[in-house]
C-alpha positions in Angstrom: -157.6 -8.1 35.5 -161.1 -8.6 34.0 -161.8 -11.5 32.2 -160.9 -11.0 28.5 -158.3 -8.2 29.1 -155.4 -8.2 26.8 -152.0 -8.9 28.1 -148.8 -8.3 27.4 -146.4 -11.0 25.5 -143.3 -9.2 24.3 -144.4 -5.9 22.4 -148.0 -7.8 21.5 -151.3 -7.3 23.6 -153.0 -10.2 23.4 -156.0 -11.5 24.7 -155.1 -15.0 25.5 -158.8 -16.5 25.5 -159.4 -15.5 22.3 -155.9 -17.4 21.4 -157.4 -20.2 23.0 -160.5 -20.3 21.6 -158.7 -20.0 17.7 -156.3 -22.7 18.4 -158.9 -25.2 20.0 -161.3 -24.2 16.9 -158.6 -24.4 14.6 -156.9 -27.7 15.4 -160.6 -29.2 15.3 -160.8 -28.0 12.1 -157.4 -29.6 11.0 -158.4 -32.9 12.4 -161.7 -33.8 11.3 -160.8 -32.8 7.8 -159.3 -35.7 6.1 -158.2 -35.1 2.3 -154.3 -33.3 3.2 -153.1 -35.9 0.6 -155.5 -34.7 -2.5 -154.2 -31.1 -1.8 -151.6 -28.3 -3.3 -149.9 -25.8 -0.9 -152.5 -22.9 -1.2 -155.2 -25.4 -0.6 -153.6 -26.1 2.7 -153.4 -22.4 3.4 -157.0 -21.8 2.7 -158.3 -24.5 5.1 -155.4 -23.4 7.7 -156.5 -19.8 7.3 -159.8 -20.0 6.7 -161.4 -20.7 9.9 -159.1 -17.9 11.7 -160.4 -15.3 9.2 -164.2 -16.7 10.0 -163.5 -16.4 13.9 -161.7 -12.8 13.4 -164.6 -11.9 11.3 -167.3 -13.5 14.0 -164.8 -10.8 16.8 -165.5 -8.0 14.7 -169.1 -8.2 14.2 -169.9 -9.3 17.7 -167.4 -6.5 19.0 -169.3 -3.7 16.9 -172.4 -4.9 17.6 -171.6 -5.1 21.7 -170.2 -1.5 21.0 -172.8 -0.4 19.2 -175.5 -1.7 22.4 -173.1 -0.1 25.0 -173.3 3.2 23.1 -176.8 3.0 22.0 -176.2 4.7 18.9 -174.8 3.4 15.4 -170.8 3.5 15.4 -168.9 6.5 13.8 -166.1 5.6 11.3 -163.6 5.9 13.9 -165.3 4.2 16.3 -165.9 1.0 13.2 -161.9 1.5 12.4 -161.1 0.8 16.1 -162.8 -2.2 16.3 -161.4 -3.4 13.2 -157.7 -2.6 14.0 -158.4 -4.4 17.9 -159.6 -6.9 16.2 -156.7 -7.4 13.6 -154.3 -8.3 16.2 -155.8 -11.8 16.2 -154.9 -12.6 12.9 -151.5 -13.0 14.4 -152.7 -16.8 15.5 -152.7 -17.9 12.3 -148.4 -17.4 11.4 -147.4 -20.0 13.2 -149.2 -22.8 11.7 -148.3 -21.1 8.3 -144.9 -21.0 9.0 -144.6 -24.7 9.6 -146.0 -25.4 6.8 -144.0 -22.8 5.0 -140.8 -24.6 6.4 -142.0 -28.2 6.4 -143.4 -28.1 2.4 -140.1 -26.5 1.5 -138.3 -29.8 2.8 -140.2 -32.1 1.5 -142.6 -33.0 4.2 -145.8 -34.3 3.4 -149.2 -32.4 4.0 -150.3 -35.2 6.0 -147.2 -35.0 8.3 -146.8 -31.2 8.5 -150.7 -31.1 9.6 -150.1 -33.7 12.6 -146.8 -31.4 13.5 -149.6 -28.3 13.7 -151.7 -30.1 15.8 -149.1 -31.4 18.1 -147.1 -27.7 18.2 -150.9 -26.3 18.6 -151.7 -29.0 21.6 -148.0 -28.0 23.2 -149.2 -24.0 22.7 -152.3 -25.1 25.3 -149.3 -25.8 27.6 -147.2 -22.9 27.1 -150.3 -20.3 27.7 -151.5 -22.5 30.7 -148.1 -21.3 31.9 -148.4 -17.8 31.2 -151.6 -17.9 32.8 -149.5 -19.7 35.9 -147.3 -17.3 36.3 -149.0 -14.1 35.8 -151.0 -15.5 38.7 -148.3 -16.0 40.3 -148.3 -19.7 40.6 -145.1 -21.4 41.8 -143.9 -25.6 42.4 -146.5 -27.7 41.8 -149.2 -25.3 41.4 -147.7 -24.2 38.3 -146.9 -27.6 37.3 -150.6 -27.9 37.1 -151.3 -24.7 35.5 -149.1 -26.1 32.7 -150.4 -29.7 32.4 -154.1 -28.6 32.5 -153.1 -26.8 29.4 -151.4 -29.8 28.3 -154.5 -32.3 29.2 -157.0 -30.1 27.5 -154.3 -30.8 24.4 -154.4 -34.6 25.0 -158.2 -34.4 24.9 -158.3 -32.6 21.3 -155.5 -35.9 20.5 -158.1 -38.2 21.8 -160.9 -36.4 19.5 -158.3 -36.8 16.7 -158.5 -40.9 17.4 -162.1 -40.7 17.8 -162.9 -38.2 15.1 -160.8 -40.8 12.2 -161.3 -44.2 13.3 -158.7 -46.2 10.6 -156.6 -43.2 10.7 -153.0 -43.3 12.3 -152.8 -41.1 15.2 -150.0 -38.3 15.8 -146.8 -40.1 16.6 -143.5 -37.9 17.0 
């Protein structure tokens, strides 16, 4: 497998770097911002969506652009189109976050609260793909065990940011 290939999970191809990349860029993003409290439900779904729809809009560009130099001629429609719909699939990273929040608001839960459980679920995502990756490697015993935690430790490091990132602030605590 080349590096950026898309894999299966389920039905969905995905390309698990670029996963990566969106939840590490988006849980940043959560964390250093600081005024949940101040905010309405759609404000929390613009700064939750918004930096997804900036990476999936950096994909598409880049990802003409490199077609566009591997070709050496301008794209056709079709050609634009295919990018575009490749590129789509991505978008996809942002439903879980929404639907916590989706779920969370409708209890009750505050936007403070329901932003730490988005950050913790994102940091426990690091885990699951550094599984995925395990085991489509092959990786059994410890050697998976690893696999996971490095997932898991690159997590704890964005948590550590958090505590850095918002001295005064209260960390994540389940």
């Amino acid at each position: 497998m080349s590096i950026g290939q898309q894999t299966r999970v389920g039905r969905l191809k995905i390309r698990v770097d670029r996963v990566i990349y969106t939840t590490i860029t988006l849980l940043t993003v959560l964390i250093i911002y600081d005024g949940w409290a101040q905010l309405r439900f759609w404000d929390v779904v613009t700064v939750i969506v918004g930096p997804i729809v900036a990476i999936f809009m950096g994909h598409v560009f880049g990802a003409a652009l490199g077609t566009r130099v591997a070709l050496g001629r301008p794209l056709i429609r079709q050609e634009r189109r295919a990018v575009f719909v490749e590129e789509c699939r991505f978008l996809l990273v942002a439903v879980p976050p929404l639907a916590i929040l989706v779920v969370l608001a409708i209890v009750g839960v505050s936007y403070t609260r329901i932003i730490q459980v988005i950050v913790f679920t994102g940091v426990l995502s690091l885990g699951v793909w550094g599984g995925v990756a395990g085991r489509r490697a092959g990786l059994t015993g410890w050697a998976l065990v690893l696999s996971i935690a490095s997932g898991l430790i690159l997590g704890g490091i964005i948590l550590v940011l958090q505590a850095v990132l918002q001295p005064g602030h209260e960390p994540f605590r389940p």
